[in-house]
mmCIF file as Biopython writes it, N, C-alpha, C and O atoms, coordinates in Angstrom:
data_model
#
loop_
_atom_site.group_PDB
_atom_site.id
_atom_site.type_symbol
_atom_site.label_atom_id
_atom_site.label_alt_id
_atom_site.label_comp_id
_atom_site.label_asym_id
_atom_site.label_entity_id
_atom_site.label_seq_id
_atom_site.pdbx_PDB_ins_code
_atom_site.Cartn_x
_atom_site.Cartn_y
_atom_site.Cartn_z
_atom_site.occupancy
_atom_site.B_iso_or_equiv
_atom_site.auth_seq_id
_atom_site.auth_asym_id
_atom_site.pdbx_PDB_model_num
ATOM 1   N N  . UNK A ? 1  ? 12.373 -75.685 13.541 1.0 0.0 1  A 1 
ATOM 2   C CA . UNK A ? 1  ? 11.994 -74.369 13.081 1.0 0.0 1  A 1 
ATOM 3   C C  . UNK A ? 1  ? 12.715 -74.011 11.767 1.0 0.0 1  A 1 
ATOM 4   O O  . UNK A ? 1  ? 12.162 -73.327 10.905 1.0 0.0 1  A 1 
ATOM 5   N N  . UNK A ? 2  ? 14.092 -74.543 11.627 1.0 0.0 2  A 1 
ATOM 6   C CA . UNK A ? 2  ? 14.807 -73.749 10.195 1.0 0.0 2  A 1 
ATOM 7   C C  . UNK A ? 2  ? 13.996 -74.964 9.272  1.0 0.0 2  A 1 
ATOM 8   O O  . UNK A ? 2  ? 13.349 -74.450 8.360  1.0 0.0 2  A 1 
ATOM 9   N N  . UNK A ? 3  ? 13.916 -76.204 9.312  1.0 0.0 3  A 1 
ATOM 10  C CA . UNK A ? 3  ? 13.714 -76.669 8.397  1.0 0.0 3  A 1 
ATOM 11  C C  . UNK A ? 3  ? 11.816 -76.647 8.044  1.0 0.0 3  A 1 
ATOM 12  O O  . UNK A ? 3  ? 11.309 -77.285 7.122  1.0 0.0 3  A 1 
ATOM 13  N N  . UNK A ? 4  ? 11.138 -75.880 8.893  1.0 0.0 4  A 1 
ATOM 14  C CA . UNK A ? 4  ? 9.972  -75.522 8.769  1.0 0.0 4  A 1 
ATOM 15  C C  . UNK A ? 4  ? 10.038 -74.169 7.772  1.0 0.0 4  A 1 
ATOM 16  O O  . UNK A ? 4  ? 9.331  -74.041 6.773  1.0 0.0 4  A 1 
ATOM 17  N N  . UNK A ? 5  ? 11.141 -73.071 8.289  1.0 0.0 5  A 1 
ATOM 18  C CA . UNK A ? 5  ? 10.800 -72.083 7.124  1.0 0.0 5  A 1 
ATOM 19  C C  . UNK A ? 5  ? 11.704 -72.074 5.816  1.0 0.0 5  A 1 
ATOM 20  O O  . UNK A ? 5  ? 11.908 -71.115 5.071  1.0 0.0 5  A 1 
ATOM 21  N N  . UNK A ? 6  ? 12.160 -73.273 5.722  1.0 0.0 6  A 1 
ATOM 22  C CA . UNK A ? 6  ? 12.695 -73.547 4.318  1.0 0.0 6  A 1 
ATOM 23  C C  . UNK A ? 6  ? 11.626 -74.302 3.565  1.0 0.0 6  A 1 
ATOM 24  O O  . UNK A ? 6  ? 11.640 -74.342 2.335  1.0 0.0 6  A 1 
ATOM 25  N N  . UNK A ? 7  ? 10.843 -74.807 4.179  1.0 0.0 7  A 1 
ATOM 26  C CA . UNK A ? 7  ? 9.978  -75.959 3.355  1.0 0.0 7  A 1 
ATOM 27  C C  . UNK A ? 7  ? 8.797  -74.852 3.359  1.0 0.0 7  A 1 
ATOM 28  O O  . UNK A ? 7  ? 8.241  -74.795 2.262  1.0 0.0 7  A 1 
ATOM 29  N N  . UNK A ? 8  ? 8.268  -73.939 4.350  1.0 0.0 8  A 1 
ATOM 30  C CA . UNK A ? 8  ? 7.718  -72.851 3.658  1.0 0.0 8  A 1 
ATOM 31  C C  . UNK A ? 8  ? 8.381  -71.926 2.417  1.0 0.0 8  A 1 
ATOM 32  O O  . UNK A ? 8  ? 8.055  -71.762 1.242  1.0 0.0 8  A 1 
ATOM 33  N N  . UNK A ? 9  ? 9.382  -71.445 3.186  1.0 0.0 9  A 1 
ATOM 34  C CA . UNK A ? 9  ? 10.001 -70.709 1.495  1.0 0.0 9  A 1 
ATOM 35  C C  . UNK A ? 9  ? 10.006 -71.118 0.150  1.0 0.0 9  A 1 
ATOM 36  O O  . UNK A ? 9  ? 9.687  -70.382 -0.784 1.0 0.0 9  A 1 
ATOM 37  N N  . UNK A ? 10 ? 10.458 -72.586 0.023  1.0 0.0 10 A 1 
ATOM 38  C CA . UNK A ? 10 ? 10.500 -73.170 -1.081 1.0 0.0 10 A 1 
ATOM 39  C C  . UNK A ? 10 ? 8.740  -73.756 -1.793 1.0 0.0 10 A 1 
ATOM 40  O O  . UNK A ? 10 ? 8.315  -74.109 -2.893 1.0 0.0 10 A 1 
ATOM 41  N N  . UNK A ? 11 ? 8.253  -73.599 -0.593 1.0 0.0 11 A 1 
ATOM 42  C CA . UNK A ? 11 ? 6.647  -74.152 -1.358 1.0 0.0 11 A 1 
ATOM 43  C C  . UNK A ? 11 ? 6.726  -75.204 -1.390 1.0 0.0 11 A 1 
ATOM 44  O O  . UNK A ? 11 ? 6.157  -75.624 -2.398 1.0 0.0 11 A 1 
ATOM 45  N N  . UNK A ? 12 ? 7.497  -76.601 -0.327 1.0 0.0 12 A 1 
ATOM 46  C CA . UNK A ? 12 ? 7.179  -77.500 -0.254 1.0 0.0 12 A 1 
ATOM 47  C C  . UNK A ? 12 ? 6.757  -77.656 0.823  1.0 0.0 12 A 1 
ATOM 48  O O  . UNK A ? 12 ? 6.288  -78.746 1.150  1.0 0.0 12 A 1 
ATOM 49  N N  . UNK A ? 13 ? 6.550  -80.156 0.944  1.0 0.0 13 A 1 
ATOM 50  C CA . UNK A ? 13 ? 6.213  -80.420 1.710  1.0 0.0 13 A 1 
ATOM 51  C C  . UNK A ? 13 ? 7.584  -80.858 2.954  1.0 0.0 13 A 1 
ATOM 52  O O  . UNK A ? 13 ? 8.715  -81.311 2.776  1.0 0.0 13 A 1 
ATOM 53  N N  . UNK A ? 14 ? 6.914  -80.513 4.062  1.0 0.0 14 A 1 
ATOM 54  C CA . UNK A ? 14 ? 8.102  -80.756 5.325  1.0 0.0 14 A 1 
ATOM 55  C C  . UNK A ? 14 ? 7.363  -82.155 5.857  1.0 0.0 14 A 1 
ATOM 56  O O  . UNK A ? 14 ? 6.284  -82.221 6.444  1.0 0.0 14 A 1 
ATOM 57  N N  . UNK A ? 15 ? 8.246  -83.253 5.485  1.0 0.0 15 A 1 
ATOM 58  C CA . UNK A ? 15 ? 8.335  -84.398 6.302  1.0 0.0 15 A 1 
ATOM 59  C C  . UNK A ? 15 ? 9.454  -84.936 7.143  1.0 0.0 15 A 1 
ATOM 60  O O  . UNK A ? 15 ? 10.654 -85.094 6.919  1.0 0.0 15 A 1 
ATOM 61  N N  . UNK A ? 16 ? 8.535  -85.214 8.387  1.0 0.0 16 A 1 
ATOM 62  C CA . UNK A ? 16 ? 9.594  -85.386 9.672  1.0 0.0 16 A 1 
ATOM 63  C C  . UNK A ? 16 ? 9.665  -86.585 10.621 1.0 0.0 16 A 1 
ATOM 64  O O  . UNK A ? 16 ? 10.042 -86.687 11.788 1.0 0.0 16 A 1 
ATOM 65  N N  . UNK A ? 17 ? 9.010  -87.761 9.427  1.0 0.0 17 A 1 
ATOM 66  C CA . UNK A ? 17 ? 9.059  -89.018 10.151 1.0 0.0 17 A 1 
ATOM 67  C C  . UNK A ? 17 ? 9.428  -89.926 9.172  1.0 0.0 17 A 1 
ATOM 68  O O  . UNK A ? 17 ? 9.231  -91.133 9.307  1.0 0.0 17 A 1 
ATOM 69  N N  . UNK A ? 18 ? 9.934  -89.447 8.228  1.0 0.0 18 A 1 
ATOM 70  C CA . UNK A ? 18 ? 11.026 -90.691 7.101  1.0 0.0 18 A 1 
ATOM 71  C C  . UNK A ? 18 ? 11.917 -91.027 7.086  1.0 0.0 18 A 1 
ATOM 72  O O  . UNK A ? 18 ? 12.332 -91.799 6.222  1.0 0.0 18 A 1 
ATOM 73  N N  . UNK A ? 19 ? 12.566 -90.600 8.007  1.0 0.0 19 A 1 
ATOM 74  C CA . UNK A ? 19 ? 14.208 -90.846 8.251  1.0 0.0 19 A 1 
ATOM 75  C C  . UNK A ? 19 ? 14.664 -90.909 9.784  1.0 0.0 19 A 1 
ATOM 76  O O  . UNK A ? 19 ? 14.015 -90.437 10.718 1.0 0.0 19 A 1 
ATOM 77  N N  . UNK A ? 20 ? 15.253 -91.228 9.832  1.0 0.0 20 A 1 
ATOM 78  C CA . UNK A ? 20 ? 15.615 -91.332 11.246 1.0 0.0 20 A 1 
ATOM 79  C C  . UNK A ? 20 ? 16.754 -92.161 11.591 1.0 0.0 20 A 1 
ATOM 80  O O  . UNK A ? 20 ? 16.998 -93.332 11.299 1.0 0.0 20 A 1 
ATOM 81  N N  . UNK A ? 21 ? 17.728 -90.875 12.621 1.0 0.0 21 A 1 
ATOM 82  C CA . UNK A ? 21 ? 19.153 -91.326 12.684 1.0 0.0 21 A 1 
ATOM 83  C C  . UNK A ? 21 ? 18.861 -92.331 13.985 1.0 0.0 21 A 1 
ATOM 84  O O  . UNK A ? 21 ? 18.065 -92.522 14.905 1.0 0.0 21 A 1 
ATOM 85  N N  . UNK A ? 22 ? 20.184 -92.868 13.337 1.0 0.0 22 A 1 
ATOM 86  C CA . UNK A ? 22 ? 20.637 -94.469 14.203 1.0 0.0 22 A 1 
ATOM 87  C C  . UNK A ? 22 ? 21.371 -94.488 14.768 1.0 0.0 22 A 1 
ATOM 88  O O  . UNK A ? 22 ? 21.558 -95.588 15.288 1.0 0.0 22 A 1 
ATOM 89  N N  . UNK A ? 23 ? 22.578 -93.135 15.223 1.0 0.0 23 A 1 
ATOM 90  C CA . UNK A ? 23 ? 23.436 -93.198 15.926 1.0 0.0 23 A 1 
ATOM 91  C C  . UNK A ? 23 ? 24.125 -91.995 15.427 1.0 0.0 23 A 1 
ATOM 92  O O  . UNK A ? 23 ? 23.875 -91.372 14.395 1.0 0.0 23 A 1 
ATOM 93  N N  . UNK A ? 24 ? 25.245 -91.705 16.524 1.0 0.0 24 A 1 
ATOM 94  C CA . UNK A ? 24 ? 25.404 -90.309 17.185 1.0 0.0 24 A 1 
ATOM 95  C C  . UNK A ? 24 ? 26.876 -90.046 15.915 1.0 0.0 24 A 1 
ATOM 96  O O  . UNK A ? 24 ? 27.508 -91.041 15.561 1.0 0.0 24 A 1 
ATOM 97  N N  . UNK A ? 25 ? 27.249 -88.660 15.367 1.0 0.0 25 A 1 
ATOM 98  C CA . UNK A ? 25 ? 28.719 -88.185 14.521 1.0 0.0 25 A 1 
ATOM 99  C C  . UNK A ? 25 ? 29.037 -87.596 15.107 1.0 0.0 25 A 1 
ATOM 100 O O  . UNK A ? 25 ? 30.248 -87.494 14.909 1.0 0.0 25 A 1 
ATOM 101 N N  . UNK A ? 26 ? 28.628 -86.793 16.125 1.0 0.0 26 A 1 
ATOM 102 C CA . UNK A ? 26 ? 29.442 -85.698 16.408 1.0 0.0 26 A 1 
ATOM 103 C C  . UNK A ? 26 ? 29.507 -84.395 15.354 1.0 0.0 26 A 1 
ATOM 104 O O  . UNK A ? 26 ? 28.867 -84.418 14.302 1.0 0.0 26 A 1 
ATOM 105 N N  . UNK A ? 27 ? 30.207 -83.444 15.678 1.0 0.0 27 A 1 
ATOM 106 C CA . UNK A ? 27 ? 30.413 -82.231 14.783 1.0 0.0 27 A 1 
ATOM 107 C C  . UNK A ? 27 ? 31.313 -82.333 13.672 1.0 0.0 27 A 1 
ATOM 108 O O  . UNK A ? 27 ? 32.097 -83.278 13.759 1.0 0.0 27 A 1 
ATOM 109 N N  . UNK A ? 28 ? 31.414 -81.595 12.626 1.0 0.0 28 A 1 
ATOM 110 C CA . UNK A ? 28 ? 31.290 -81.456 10.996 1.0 0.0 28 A 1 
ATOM 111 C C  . UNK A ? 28 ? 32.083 -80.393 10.813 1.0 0.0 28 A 1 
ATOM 112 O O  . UNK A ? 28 ? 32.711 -80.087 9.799  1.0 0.0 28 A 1 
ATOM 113 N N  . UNK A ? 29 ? 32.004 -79.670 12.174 1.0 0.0 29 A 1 
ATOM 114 C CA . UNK A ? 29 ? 32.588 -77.789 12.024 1.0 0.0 29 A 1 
ATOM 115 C C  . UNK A ? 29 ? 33.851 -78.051 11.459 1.0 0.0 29 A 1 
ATOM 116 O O  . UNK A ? 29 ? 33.794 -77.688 10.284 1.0 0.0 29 A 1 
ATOM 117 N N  . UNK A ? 30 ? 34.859 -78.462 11.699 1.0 0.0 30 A 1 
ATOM 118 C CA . UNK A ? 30 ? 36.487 -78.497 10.997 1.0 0.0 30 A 1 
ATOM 119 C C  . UNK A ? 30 ? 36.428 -79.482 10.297 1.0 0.0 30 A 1 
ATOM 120 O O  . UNK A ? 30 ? 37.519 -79.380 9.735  1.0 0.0 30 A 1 
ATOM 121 N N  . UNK A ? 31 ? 35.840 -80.651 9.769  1.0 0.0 31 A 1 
ATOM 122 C CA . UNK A ? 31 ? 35.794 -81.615 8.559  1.0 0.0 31 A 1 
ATOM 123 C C  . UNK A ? 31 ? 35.934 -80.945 7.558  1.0 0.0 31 A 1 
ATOM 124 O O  . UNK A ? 31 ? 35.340 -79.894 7.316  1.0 0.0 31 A 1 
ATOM 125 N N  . UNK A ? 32 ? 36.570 -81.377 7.019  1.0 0.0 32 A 1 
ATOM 126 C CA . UNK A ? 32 ? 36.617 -81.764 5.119  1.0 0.0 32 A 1 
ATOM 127 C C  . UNK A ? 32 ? 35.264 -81.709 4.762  1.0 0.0 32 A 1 
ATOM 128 O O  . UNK A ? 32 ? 34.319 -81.855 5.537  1.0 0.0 32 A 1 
ATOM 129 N N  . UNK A ? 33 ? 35.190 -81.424 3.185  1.0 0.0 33 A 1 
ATOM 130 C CA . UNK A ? 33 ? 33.902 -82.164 2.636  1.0 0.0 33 A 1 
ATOM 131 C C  . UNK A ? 33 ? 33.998 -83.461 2.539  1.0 0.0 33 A 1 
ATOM 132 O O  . UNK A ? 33 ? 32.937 -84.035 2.292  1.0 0.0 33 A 1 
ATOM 133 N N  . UNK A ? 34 ? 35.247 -84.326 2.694  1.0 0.0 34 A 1 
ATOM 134 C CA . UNK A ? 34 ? 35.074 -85.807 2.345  1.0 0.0 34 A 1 
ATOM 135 C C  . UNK A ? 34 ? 34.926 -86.145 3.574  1.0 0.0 34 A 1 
ATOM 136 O O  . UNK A ? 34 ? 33.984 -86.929 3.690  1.0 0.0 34 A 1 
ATOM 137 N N  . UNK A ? 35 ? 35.507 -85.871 4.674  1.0 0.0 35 A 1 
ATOM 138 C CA . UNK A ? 35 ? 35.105 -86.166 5.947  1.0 0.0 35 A 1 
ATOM 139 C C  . UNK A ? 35 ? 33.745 -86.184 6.425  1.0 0.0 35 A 1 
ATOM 140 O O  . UNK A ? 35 ? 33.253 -87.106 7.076  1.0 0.0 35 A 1 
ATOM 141 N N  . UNK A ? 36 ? 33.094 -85.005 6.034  1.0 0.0 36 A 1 
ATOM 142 C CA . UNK A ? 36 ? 32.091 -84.810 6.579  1.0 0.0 36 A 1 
ATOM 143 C C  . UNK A ? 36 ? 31.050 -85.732 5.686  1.0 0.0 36 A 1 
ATOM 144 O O  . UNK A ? 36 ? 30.035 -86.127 6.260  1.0 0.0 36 A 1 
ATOM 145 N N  . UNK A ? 37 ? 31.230 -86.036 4.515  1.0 0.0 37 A 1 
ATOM 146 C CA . UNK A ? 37 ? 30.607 -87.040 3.758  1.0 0.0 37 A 1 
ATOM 147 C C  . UNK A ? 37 ? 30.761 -88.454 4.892  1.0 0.0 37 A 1 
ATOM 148 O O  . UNK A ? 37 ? 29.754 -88.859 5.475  1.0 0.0 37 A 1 
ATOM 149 N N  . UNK A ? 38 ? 32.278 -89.191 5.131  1.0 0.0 38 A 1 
ATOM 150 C CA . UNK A ? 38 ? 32.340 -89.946 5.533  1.0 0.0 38 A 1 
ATOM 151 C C  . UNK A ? 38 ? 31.479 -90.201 7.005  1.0 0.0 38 A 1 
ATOM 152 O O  . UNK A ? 38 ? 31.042 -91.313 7.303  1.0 0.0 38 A 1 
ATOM 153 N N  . UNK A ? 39 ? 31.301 -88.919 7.917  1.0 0.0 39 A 1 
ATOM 154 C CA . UNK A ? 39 ? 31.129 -88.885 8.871  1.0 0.0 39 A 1 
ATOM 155 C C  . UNK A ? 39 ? 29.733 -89.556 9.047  1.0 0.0 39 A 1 
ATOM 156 O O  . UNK A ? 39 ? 29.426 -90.588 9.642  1.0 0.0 39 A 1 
ATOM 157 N N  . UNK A ? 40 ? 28.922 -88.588 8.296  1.0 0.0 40 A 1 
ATOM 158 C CA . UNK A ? 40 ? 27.251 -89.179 8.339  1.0 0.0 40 A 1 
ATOM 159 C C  . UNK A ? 40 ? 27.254 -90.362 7.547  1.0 0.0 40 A 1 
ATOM 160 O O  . UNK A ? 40 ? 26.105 -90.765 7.365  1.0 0.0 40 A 1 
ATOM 161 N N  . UNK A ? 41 ? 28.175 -91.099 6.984  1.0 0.0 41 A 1 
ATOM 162 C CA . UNK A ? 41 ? 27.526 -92.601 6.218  1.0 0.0 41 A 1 
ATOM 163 C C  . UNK A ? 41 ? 26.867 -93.320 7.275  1.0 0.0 41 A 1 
ATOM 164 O O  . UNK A ? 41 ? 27.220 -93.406 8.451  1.0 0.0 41 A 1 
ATOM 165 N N  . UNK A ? 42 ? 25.850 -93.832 6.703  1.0 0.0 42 A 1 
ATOM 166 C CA . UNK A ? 42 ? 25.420 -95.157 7.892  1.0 0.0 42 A 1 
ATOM 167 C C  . UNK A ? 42 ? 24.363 -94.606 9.173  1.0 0.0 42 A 1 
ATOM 168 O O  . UNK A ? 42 ? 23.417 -95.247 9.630  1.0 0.0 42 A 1 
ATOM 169 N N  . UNK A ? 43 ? 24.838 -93.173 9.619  1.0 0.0 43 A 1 
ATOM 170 C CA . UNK A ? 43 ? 23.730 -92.950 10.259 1.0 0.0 43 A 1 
ATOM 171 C C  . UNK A ? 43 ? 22.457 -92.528 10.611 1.0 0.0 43 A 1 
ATOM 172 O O  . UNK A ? 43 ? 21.977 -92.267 11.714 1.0 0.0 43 A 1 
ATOM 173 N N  . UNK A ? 44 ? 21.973 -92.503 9.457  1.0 0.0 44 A 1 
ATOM 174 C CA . UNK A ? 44 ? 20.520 -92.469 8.733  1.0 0.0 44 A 1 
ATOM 175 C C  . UNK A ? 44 ? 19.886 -93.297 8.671  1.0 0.0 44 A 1 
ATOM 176 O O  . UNK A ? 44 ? 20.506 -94.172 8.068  1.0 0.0 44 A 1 
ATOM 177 N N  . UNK A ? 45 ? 18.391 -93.820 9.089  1.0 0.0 45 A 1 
ATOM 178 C CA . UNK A ? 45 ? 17.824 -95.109 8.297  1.0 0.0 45 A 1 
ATOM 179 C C  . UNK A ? 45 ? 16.384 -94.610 7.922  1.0 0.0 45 A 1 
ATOM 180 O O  . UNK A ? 45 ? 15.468 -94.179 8.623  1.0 0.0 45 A 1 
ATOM 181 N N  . UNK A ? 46 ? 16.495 -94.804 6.665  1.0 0.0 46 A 1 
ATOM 182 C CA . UNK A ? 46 ? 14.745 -94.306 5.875  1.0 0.0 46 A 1 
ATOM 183 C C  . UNK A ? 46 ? 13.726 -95.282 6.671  1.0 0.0 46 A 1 
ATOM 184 O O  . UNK A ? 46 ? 14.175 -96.409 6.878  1.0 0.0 46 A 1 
ATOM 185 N N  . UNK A ? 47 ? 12.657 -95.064 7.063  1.0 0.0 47 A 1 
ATOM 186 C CA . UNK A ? 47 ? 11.306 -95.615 7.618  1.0 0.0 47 A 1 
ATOM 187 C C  . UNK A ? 47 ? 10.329 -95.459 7.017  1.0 0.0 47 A 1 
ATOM 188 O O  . UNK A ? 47 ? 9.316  -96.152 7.114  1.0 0.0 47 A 1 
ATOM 189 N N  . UNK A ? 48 ? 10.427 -94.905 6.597  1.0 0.0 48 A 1 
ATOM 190 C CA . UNK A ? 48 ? 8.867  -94.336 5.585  1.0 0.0 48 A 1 
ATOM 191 C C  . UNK A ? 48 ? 9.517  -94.389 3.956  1.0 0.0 48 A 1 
ATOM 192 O O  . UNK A ? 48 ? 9.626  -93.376 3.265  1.0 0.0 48 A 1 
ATOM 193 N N  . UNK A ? 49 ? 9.855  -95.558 3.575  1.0 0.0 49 A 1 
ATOM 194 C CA . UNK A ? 49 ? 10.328 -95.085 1.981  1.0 0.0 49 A 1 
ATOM 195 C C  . UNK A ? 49 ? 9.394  -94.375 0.913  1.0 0.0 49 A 1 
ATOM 196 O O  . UNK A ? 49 ? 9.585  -93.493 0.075  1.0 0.0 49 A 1 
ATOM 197 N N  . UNK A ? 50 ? 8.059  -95.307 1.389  1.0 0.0 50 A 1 
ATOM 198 C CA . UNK A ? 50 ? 7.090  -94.581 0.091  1.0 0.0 50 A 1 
ATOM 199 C C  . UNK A ? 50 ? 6.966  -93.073 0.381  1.0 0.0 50 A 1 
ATOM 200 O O  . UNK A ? 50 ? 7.112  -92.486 -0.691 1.0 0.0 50 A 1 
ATOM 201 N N  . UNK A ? 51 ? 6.823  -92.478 1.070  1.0 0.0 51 A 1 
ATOM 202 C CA . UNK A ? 51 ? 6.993  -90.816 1.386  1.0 0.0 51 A 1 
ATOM 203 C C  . UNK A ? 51 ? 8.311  -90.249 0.622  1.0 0.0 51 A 1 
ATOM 204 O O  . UNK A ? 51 ? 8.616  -89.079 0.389  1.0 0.0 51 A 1 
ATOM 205 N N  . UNK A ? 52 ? 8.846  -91.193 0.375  1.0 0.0 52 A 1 
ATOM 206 C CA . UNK A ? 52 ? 10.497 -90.434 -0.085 1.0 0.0 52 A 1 
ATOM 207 C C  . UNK A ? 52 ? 10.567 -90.646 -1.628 1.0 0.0 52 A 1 
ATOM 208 O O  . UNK A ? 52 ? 11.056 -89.965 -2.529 1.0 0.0 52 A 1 
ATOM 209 N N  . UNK A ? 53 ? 9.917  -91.814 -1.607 1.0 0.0 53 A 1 
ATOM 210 C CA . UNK A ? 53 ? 9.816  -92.470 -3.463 1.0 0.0 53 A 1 
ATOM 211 C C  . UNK A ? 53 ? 9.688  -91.754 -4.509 1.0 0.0 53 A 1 
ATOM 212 O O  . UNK A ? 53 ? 8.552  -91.344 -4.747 1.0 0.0 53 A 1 
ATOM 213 N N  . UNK A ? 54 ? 10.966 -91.334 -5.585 1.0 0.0 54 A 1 
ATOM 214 C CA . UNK A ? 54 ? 10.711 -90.436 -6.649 1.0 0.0 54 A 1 
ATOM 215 C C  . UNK A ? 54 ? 10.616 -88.856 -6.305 1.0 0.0 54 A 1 
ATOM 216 O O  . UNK A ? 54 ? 10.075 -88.030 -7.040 1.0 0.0 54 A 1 
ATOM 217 N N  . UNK A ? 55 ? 11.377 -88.514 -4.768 1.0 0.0 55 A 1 
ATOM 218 C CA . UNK A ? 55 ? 11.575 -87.350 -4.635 1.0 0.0 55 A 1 
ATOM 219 C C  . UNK A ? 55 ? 12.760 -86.889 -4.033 1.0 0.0 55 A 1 
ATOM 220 O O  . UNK A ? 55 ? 13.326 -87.430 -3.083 1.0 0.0 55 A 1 
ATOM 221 N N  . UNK A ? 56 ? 13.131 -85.815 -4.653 1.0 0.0 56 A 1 
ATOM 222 C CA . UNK A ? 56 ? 14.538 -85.124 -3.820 1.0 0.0 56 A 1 
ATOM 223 C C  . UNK A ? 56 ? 14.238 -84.721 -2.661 1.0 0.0 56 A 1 
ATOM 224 O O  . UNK A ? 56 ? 13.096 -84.360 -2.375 1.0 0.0 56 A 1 
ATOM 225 N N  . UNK A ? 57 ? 15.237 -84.725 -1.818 1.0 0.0 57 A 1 
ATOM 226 C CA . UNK A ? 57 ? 15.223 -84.781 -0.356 1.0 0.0 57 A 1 
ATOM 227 C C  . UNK A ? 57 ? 16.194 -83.537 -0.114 1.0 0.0 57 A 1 
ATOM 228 O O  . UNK A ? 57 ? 17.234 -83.322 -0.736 1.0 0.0 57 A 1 
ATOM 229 N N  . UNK A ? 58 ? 15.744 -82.894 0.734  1.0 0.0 58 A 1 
ATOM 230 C CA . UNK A ? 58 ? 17.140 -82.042 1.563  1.0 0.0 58 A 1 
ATOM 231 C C  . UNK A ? 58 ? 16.934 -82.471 3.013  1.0 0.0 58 A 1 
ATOM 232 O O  . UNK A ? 58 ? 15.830 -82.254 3.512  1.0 0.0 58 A 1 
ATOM 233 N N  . UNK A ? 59 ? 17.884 -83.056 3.738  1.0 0.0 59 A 1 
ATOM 234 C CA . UNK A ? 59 ? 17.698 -83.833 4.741  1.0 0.0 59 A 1 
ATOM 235 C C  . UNK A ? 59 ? 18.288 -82.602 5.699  1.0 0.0 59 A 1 
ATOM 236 O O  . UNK A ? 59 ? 19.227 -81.938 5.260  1.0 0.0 59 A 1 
ATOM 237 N N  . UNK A ? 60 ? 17.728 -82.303 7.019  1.0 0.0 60 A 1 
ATOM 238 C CA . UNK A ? 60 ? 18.056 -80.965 7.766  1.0 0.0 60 A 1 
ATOM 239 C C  . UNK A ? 60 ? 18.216 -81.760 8.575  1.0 0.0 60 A 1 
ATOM 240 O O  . UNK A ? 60 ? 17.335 -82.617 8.656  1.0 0.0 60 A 1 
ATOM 241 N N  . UNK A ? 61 ? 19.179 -81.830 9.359  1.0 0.0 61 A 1 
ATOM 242 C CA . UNK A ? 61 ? 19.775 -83.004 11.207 1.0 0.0 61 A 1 
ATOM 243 C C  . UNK A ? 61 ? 20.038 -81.706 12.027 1.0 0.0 61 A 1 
ATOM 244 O O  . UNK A ? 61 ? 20.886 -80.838 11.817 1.0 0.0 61 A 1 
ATOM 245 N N  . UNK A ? 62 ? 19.215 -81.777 12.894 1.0 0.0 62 A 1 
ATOM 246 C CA . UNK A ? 62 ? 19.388 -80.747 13.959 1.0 0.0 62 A 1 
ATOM 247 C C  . UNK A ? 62 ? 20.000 -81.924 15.449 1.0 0.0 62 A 1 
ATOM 248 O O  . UNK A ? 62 ? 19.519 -82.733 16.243 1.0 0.0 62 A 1 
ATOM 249 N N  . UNK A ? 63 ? 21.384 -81.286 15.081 1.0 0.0 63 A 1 
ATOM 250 C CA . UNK A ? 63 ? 22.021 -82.405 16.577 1.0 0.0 63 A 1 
ATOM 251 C C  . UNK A ? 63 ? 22.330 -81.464 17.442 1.0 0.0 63 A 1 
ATOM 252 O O  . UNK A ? 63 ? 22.722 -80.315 17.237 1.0 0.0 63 A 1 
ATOM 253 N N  . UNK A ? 64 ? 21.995 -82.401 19.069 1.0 0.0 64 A 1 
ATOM 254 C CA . UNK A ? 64 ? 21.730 -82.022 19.821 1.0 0.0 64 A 1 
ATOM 255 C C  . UNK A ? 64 ? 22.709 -82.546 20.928 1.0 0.0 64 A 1 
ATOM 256 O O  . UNK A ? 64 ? 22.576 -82.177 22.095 1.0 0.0 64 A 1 
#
């Protein structure tokens, strides 16, 4: 839902099958910014590259 009314607000497109995490971080709440950089490395994997090709991304992870 949030990343549905941001991609309305902004007047873009919402895609929700190009990425897809590979494994679990845990919470971010008391990290660092370098931590929290470090935290999500690696657990992302693009699936759909041509959907992503030549465009900025704001990637929204709703963990659960």
């Amino acid at each position: 839902m949030i990343a549905k009314g941001i991609a309305e607000s902004l007047d873009k497109p919402l895609i929700t099958n190009a990425i897809t995490r590979i494994s679990e971080s845990g919470t971010q709440t008391l990290k660092s910014r370098f931590d929290r950089w470090e935290n999500v490395k690696g657990i992302f994997k693009i699936v759909k590259k041509d959907l992503l090709s030549n465009k900025h991304i704001l990637l929204i992870d709703v963990y659960e």
